[in-house]
N, C-alpha and C positions, 0 to 999 in steps of 0.2 A: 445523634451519634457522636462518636469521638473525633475528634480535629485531627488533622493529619501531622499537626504539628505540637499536639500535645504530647506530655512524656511516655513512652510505652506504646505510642498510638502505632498501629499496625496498617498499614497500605499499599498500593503496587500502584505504579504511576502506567502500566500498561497490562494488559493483560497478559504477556506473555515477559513480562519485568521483571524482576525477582521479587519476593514479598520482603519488606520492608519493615524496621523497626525504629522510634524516633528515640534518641538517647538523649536523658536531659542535663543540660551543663550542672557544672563540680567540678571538686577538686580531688587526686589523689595522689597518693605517694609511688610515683615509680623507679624502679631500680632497686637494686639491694646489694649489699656488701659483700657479696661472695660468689663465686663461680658453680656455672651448673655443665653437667659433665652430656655431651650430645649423643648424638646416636654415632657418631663415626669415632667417637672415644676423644675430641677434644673437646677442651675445657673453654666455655665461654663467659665472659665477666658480664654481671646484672648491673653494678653500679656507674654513678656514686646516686643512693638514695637521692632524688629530689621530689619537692612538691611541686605537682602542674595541674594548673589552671585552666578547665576544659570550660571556656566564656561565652560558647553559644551551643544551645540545642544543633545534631546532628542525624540523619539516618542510617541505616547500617542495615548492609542484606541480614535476615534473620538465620539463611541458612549459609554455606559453602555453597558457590557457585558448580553447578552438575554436569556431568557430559554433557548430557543434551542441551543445556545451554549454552553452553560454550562451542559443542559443534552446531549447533543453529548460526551464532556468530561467525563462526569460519565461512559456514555455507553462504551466510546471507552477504559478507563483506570480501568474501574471498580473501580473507588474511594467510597468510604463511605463518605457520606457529614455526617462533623461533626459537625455543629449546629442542637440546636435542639429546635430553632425559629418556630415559627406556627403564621400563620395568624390567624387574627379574622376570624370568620363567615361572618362579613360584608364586608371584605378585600376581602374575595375567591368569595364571592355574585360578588362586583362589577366588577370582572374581568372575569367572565365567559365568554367563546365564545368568548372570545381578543385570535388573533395565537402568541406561546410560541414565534415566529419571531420578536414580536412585543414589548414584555414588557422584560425591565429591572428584571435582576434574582433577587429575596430578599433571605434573609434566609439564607447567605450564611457567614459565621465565616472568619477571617482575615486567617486563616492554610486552608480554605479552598480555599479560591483565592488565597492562593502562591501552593497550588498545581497544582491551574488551570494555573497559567500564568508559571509554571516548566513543565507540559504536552507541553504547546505550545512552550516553549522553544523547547523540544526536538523535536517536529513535525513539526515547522519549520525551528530548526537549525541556531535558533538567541535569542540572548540574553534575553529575557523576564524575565519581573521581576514587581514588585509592585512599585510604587512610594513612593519616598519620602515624610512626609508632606509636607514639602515644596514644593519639584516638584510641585504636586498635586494642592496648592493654588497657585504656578505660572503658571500654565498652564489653571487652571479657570478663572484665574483673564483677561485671553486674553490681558494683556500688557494694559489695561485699567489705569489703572492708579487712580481709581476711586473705591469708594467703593463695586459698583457691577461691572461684568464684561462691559456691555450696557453703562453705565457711573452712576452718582449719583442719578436719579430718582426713589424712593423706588416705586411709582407708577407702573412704567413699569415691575414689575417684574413676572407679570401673563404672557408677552409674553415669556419671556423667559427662565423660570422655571418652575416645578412640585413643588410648596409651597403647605404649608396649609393656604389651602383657605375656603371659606366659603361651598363650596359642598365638603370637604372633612371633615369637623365639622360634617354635616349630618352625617356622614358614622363610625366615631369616638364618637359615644355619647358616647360609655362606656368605653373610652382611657383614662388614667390622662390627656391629654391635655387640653380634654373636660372644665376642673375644673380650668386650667389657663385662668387667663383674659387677654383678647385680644390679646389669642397666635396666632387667625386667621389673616393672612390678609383681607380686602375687596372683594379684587376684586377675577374675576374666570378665575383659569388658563386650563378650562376644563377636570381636569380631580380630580376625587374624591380620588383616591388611587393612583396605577402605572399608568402613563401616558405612550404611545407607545415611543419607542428611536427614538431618532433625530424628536422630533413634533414641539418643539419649535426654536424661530429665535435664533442667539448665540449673543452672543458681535461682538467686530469689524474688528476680522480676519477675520470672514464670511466664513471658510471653512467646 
């Protein structure tokens, strides 16, 4: 079999851990020379261009951590989540009757997920921890090389992402986004708000 710690290798250090991916060190280029416009209509800066040097092999949950695993953590640690984020009405509308197994956790403050990935630390008795920015954009980037992970095609990116799309505009009439012009893309990447984890194809590690 494959080594838990070879590139690509896929494993769960528990059975109830998240599934796991090994990411193998490189280098790539992050940041860029230009501002990209958000969803609440300001403007954030990408640069200055640099190369970073990612100098040891890493793992990386494969999916978005889920309800239900994050409220297992609450339950099992008796954490108090301290954000104090709320969904719209039309956010909780569109996800009714989807199982917590399925969606991506919102709502959750940056002290709250280092407490979650300190919980697993201790539960499974390995190192967990939050990434890097940079980790983080090199391990989305899938070694592409390319401005999305897929390659350069801004088209193709309904297959492979949870964007704001045009059936997520429906669902956002009363968001600031609403009010930015042409913050939507075209195309439908099926799904209006939280899409299910792992629905979309990835880049071209493919695992």
């Amino acid at each position: 079999g494959q080594s838990a710690s070879a590139p690509d290798a896929i494993f769960q250090d528990c059975p109830t851990c998240p599934s796991m991916v090994v990411v193998p060190p490189g280098q790539f280029v992050m940041g860029e020379d230009h501002y990209s416009r958000m969803r609440d209509g300001s403007l954030r800066p990408h640069g200055p261009a640099r190369r970073i040097d990612i100098k040891r092999a890493f793992a990386v949950a494969r999916f978005e951590v889920t309800e239900a695993e994050f409220t297992a953590f609450v339950s099992a640690s008796g954490y108090r989540i301290e954000s104090d984020c709320r969904l719209s009405d039309q956010e909780l509308a569109d996800t009714v009757g989807r199982a917590p197994a399925a969606l991506p956790v919102v709502c959750v403050s940056w002290r709250d997920a280092d407490a979650y990935v300190a919980w697993l630390a201790e539960r499974a008795g390995k190192p967990y921890r939050l990434l890097s920015e940079a980790e983080w954009e090199y391990a989305a980037g899938a070694g592409s090389g390319e401005p999305w992970p897929w390659g350069a095609i801004t088209q193709d990116i309904c297959l492979h992402a949870n964007v704001l799309d045009q059936s997520a505009m429906t669902v956002l009439q009363d968001h600031p986004v609403s009010r930015v012009p042409n913050a939507a893309v075209t195309c439908d990447d099926g799904a209006a708000t939280r899409a299910p984890v792992g629905q979309y194809q990835i880049g071209r590690a493919h695992v």
